[in-house]
C-alpha positions as CSV (number, residue, x, y, z in Angstrom):
1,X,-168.8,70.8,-251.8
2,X,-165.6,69.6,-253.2
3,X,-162.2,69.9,-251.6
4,X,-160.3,73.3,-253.1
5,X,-157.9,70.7,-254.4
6,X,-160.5,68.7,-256.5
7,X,-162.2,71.5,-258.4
8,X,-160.8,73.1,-261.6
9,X,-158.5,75.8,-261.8
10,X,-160.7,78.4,-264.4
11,X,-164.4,77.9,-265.1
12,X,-165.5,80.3,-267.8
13,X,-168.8,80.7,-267.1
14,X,-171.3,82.5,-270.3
15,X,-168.5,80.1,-272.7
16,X,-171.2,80.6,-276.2
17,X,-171.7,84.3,-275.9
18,X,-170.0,86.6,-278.4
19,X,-166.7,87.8,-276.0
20,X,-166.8,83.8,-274.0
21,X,-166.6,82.0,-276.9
22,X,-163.4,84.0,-278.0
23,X,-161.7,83.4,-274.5
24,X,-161.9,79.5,-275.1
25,X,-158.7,79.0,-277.3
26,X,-156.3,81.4,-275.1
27,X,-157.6,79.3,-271.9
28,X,-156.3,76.2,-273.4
29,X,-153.0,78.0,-274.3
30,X,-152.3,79.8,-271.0
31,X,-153.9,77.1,-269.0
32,X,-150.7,74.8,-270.5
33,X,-148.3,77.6,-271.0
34,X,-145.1,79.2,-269.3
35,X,-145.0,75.7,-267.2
36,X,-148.7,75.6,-266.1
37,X,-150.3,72.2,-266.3
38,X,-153.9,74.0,-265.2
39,X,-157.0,72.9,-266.0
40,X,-160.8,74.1,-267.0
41,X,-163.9,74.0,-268.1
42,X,-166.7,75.9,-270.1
43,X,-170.3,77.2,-268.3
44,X,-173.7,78.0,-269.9
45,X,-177.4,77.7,-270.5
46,X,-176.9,75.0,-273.3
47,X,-175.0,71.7,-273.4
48,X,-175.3,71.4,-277.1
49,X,-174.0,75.2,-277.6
50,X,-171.0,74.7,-275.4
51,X,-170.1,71.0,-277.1
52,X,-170.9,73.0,-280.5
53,X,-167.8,75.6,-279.5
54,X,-165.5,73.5,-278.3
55,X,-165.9,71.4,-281.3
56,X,-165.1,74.7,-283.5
57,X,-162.2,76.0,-281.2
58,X,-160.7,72.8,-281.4
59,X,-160.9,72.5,-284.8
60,X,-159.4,75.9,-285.4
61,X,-156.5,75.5,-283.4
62,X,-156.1,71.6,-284.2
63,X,-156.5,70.4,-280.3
64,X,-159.3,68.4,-279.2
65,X,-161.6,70.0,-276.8
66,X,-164.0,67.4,-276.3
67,X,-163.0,66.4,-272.7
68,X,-163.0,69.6,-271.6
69,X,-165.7,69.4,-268.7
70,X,-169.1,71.2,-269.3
71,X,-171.8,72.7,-266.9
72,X,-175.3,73.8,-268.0
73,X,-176.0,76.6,-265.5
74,X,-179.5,79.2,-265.4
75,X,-177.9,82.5,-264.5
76,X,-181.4,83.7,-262.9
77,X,-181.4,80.4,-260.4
78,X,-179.0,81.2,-257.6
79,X,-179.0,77.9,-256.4
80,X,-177.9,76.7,-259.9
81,X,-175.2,79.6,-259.8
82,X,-174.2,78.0,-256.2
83,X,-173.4,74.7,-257.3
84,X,-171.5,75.4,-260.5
85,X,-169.5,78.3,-258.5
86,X,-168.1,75.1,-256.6
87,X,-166.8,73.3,-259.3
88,X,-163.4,75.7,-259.6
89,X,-161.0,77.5,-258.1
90,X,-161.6,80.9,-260.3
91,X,-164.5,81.8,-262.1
92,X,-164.5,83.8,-265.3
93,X,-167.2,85.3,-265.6
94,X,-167.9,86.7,-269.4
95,X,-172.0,87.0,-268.3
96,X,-173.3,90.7,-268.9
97,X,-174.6,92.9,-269.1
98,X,-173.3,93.1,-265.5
99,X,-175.7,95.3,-263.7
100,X,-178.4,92.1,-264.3
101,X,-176.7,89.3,-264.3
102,X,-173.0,89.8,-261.8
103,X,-173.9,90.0,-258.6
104,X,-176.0,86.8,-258.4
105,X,-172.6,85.3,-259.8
106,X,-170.2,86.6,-257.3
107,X,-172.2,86.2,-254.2
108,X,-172.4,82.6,-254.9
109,X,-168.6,82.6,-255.5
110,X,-168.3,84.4,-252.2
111,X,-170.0,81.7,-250.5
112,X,-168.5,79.1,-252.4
113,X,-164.8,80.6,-251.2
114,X,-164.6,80.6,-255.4
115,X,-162.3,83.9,-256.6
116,X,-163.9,85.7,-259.3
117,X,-162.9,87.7,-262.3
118,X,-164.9,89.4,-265.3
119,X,-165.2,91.5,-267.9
120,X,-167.7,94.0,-266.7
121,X,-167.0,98.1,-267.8
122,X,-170.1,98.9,-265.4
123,X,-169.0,101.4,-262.9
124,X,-172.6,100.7,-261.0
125,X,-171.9,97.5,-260.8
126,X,-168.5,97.6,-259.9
127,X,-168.6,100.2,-257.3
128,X,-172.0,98.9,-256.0
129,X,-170.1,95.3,-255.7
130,X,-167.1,96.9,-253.4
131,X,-170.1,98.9,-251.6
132,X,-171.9,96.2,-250.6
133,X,-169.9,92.4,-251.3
134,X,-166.3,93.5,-250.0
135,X,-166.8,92.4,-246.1
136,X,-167.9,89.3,-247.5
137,X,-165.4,88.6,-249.4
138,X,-162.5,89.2,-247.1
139,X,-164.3,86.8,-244.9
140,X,-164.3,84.1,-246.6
141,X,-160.6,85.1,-248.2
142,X,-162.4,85.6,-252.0
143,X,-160.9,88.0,-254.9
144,X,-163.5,89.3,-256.4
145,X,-161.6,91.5,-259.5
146,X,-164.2,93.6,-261.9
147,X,-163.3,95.4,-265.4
148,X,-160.0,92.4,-266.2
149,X,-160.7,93.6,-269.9
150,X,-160.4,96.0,-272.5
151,X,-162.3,98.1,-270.3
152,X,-160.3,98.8,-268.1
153,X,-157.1,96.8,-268.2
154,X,-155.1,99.6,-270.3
155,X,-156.0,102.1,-268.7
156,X,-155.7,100.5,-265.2
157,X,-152.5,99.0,-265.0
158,X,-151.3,101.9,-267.3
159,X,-151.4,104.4,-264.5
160,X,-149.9,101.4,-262.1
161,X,-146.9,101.4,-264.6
162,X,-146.9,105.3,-265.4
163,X,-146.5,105.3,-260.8
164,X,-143.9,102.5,-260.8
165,X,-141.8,104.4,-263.7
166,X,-142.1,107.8,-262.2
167,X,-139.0,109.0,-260.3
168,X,-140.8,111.3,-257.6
169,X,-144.2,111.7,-256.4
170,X,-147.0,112.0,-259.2
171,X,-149.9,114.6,-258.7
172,X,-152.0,114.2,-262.0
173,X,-152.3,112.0,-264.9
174,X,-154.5,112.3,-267.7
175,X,-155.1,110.0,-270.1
176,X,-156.5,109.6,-273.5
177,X,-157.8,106.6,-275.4
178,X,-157.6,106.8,-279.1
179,X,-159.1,104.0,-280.9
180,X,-159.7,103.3,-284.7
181,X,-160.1,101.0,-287.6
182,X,-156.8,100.4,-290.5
183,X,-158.6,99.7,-293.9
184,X,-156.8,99.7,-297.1
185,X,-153.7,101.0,-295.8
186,X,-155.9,104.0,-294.3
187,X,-156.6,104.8,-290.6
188,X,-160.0,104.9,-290.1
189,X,-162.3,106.8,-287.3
190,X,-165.0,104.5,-285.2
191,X,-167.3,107.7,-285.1
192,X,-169.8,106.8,-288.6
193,X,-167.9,104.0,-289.5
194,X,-169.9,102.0,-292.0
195,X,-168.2,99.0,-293.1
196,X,-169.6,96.7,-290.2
197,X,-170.5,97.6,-286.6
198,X,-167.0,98.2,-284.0
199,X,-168.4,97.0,-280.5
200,X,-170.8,94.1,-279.7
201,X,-173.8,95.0,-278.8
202,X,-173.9,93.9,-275.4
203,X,-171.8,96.8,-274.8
204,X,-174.4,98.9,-276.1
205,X,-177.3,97.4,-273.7
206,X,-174.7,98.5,-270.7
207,X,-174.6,101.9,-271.8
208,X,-177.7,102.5,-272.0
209,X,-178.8,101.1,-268.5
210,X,-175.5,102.7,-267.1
211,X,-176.9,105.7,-268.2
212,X,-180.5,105.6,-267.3
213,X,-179.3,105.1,-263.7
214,X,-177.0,107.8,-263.7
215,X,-178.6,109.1,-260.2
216,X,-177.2,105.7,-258.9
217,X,-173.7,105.4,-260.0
218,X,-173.7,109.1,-258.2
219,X,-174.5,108.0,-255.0
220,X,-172.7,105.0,-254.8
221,X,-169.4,107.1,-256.1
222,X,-170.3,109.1,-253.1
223,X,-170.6,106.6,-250.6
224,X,-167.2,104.0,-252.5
225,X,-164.9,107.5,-252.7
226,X,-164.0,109.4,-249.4
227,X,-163.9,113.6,-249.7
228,X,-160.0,113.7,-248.4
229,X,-158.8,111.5,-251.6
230,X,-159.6,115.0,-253.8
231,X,-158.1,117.3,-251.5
232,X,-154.7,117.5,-252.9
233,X,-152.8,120.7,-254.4
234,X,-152.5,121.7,-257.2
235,X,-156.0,120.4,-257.9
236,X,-156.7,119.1,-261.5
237,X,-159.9,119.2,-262.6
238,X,-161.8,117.2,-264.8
239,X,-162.6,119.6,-268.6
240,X,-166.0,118.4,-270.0
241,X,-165.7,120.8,-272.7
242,X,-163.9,119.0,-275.8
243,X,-160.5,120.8,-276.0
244,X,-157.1,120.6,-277.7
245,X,-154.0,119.2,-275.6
246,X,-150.2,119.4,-276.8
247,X,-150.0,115.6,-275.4
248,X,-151.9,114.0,-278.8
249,X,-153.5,115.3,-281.6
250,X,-157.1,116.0,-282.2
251,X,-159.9,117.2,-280.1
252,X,-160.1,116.0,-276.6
253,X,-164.0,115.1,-274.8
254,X,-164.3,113.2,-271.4
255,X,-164.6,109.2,-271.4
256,X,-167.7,108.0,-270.5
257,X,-166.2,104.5,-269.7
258,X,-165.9,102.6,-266.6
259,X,-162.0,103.8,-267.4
260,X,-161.9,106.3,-264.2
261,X,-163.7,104.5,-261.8
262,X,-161.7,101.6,-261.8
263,X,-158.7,103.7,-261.6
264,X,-160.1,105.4,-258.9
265,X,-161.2,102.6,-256.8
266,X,-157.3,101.8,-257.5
267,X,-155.8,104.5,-256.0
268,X,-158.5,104.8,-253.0
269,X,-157.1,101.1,-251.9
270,X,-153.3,102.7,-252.5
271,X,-154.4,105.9,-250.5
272,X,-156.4,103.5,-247.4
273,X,-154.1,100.5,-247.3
274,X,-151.1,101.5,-248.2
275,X,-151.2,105.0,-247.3
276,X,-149.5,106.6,-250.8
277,X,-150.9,109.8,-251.9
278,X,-153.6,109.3,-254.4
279,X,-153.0,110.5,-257.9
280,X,-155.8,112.7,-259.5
281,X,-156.9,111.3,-262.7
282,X,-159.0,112.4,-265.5
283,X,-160.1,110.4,-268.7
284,X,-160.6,111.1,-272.5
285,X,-161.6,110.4,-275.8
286,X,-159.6,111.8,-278.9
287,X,-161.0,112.4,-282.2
288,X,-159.2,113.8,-285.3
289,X,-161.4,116.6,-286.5
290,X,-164.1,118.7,-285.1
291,X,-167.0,117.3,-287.1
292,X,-166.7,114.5,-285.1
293,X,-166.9,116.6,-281.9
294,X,-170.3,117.8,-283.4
295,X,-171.6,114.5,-283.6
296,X,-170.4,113.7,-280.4
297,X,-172.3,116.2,-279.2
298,X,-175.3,115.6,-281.0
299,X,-175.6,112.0,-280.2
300,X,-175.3,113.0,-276.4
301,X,-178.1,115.7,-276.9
302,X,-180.0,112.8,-278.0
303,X,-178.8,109.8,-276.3
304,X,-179.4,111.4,-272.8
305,X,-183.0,112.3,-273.1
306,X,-184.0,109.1,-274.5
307,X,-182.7,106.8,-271.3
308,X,-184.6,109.0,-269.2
309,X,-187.8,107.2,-270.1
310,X,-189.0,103.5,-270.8
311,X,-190.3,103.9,-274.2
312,X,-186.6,105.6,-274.7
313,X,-184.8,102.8,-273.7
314,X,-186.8,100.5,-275.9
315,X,-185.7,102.6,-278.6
316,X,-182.5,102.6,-278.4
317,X,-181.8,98.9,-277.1
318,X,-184.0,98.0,-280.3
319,X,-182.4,100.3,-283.1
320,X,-178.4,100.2,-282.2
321,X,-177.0,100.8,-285.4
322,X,-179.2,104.3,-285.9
323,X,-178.5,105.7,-283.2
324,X,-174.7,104.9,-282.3
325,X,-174.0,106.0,-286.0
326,X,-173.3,102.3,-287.3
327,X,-170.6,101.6,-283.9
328,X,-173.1,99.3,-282.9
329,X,-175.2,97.0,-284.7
330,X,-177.2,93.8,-283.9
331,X,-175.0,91.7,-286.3
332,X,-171.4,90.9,-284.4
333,X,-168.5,92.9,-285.8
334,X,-167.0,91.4,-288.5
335,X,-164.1,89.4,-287.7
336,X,-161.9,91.6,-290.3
337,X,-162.9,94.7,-288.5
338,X,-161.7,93.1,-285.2
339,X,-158.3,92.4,-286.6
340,X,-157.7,96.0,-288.2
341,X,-159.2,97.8,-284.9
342,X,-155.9,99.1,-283.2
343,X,-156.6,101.3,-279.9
344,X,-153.8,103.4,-277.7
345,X,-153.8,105.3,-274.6
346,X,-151.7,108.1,-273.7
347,X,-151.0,108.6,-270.2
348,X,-149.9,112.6,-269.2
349,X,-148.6,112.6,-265.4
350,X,-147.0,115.1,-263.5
351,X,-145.6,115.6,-260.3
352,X,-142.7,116.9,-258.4
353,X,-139.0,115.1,-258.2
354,X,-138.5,114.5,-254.4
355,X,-140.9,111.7,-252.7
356,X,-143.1,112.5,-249.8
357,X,-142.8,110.4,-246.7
358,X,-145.5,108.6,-244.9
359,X,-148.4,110.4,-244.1
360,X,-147.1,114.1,-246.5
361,X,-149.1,114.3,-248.8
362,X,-149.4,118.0,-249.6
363,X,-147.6,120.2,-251.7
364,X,-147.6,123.9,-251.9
365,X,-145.3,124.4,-255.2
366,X,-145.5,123.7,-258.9
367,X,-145.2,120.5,-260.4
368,X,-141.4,120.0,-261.9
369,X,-141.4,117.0,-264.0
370,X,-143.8,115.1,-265.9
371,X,-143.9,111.9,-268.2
372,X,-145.4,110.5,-271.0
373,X,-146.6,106.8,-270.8
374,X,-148.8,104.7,-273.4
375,X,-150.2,101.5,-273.5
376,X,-151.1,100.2,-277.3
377,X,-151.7,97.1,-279.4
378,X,-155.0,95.9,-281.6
379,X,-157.7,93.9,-281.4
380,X,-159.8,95.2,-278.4
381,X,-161.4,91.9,-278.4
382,X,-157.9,90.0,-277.8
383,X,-157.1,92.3,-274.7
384,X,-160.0,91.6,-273.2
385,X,-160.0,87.9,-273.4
386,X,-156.1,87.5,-272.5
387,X,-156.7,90.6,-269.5
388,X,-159.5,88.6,-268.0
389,X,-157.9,84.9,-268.3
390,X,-154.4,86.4,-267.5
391,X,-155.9,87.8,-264.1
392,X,-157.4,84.7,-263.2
393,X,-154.4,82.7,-263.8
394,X,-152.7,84.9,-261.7
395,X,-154.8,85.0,-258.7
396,X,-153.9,81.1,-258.4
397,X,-150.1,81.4,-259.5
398,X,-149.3,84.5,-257.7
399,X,-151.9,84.8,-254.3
400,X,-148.6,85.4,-251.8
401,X,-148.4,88.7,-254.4
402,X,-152.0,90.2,-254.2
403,X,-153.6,92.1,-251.4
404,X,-154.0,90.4,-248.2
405,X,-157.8,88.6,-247.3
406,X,-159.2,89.0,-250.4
407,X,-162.3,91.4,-250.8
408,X,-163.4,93.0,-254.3
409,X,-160.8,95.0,-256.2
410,X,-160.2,96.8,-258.9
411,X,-157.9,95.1,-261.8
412,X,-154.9,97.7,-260.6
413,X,-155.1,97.2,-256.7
414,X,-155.6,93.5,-257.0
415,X,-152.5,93.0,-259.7
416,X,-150.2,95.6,-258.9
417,X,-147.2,94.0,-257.7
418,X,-147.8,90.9,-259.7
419,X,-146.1,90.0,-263.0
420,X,-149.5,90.6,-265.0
421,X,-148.2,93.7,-266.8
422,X,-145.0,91.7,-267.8
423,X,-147.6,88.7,-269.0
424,X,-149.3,91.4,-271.2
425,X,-146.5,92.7,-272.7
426,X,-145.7,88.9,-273.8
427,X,-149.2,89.4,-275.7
428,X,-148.5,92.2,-277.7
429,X,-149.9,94.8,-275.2
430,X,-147.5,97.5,-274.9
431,X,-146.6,99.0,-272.0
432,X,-143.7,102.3,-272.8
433,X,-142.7,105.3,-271.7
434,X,-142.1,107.4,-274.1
435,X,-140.7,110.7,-272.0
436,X,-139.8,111.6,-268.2
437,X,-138.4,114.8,-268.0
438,X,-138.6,118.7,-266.2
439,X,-141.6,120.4,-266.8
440,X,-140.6,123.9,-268.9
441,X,-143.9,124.4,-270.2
442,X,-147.1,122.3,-269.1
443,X,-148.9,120.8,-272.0
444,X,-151.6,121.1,-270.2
């Protein structure tokens, strides 16, 4: 095994799939920016694949990538995952879908004293990794960190921010994720979009295995998420009905993402390690009009049934584009659509003025103040690459900041006191608030 100090900083393991092969040219710049002299290398079945994209990033951004050191690893050989796990410091881990292919990955990081990051949005995998890999890690002194991307960077660190901004003691925050497409000087919505497909379709493939093992991600929530975390007053409860709120405008349906675990898993370490009263949170999706609502709710009326059988599955995995509406098609987004795809999140909190002290963590009046938070930028496909190279690059440069003795974390535990959400901003991801203020009338 090499010495710590002779491996690589970042190894970007699955560097030719459709979201690793985008992370390769802001590696190079963040590996030499703000100071850093770090380096890295690229991870993957094929040798001829991974010299073929670092001949095309490097031509692209006029830099030759030639040098850059390359490992051919087989992501279903453990042994091959233990050796190239011990070539760096930090692995990146762009591999999915995650329920398959992560844990193999990580446990031979674990035993490799490797840190790990990725860009998983599976809350199976993610809570089943914490469930059953966080003893390990903290043994060995390993970060582990799921969901450093799109999903569920904003959202994440927004509520970290929306807690660090808030002058009192924050009860609830709600957020909803608005997302769509600017064409033509028009703002588009992703629901029966038809000009190419939105989201790769790896995502896809994890949706429709997250879903068929529903029963799962139950259990393991049950077993991740203690019952005195939701027994604070006033209680806030998740709507699953779509609804209107005075906070955005449209129709409001609950967030099937890996959005609210993660922020969950979040405020369980705040509420065990640090002892702060956990904020309740609840996720949504906003649409414009209530046609899409309706086909919303068809496509759930159909989408559900199907992964509950084999033949099902196969249908789905094989026809993408029929039945997500066109969101998701076997042919990559376009790289136009990726550029005009803009995304916010709005971030609702309330809460009361004074702070509770160590160990209070009951209330028995109203809420008096709230605030407004949002997080915003474009290209989806950007945040996820800088979110998950950004987090990696600041488990090495900022370790005396993160949680003490390692184990697996979510992106908002691990990062929370670091400088990531001031690295972001730097990257066009905005982090506001937009209000803080008394509460006369709840929007809520």
């Amino acid at each position: 095994m090499l010495n710590m100090s002779d491996r690589l900083d970042l190894l970007l393991l699955g560097a030719t799939g459709f979201t690793g092969k985008r992370c390769v040219p802001y590696i190079n710049k963040f590996c030499q920016s703000d100071g850093y002299n770090l380096t890295w290398g690229v991870a993957g079945r094929s040798r001829s694949k991974l010299e073929q994209v670092l001949r095309n990033v490097g031509n692209e951004i006029g830099t030759d990538l030639q040098k850059i050191p390359i490992f051919v690893v087989d992501v279903n050989d453990q042994k091959s995952l233990d050796k190239i796990a011990r070539e760096a410091k930090v692995v990146i881990n762009c591999c999915g879908p995650f329920r398959f292919l992560g844990e193999p990955v990580v446990k031979a990081c674990i035993a490799a004293g490797t840190d790990h990051v990725d860009i998983s949005a599976e809350p199976q995998f993610m809570e089943k990794l914490e469930l059953e890999l966080n003893d390990a890690a903290r043994e060995k002194g390993v970060y582990a960190v799921t969901a450093c991307g799109f999903d569920c960077v904003p959202s994440d660190l927004g509520v970290v921010f929306l807690q660090k901004q808030f002058k009192g003691t924050l009860n609830s925050i709600q957020t909803y994720l608005q997302t769509w497409t600017e064409e033509d000087g028009h703002n588009k919505s992703m629901i029966g979009y038809n000009s190419s497909s939105i989201i790769n379709v790896g995502t896809w493939e994890s949706l429709v295995h997250a879903v068929a093992n529903w029963k799962e991600i139950v259990q393991n929530h049950k077993k991740l998420f203690p019952e005195s975390m939701s027994k604070y007053q006033p209680e806030v409860k998740q709507k699953y009905v779509p609804h209107r709120s005075k906070v955005v405008e449209g129709w409001c349906v609950p967030l099937p993402t890996a959005d609210a675990s993660s922020i969950k898993r979040t405020q369980k370490y705040l509420f065990e390690v640090e002892r702060k009263r956990p904020t309740q949170i609840n996720t949504y999706y906003v649409v414009k009009s209530f046609t899409e609502v309706f086909v919303i709710i068809l496509f759930a009326l159909m989408f559900y049934p199907l992964t509950r059988f084999k033949w099902g599955r196969s249908l789905l995995l094989r026809y993408p584009g029929i039945f997500s509406l066109g969101m998701f098609r076997k042919e990559p987004p376009t790289e136009t659509t990726i550029r005009n795809t803009c995304y916010q999140v709005l971030l609702y909190g309330e809460g009361w003025d004074d702070r509770v002290g160590p160990g209070d963590y009951q209330y028995h009046k109203p809420c008096d103040k709230c605030i407004l938070g949002r997080v915003s930028g474009r290209n989806g496909y950007e945040v996820i690459c800088i979110g998950v190279i950004l987090s990696a690059i600041t488990i090495i440069t900022e370790k005396e900041k993160l949680p003490k003795g390692g184990g697996v974390f979510s992106a908002g535990a691990c990062f929370a006191k670091t400088t990531l959400i001031d690295q972001l901003v730097k990257q066009r991801v905005e982090f506001e608030v937009i209000y803080q203020k008394k509460i006369v009338e709840s929007p809520e």
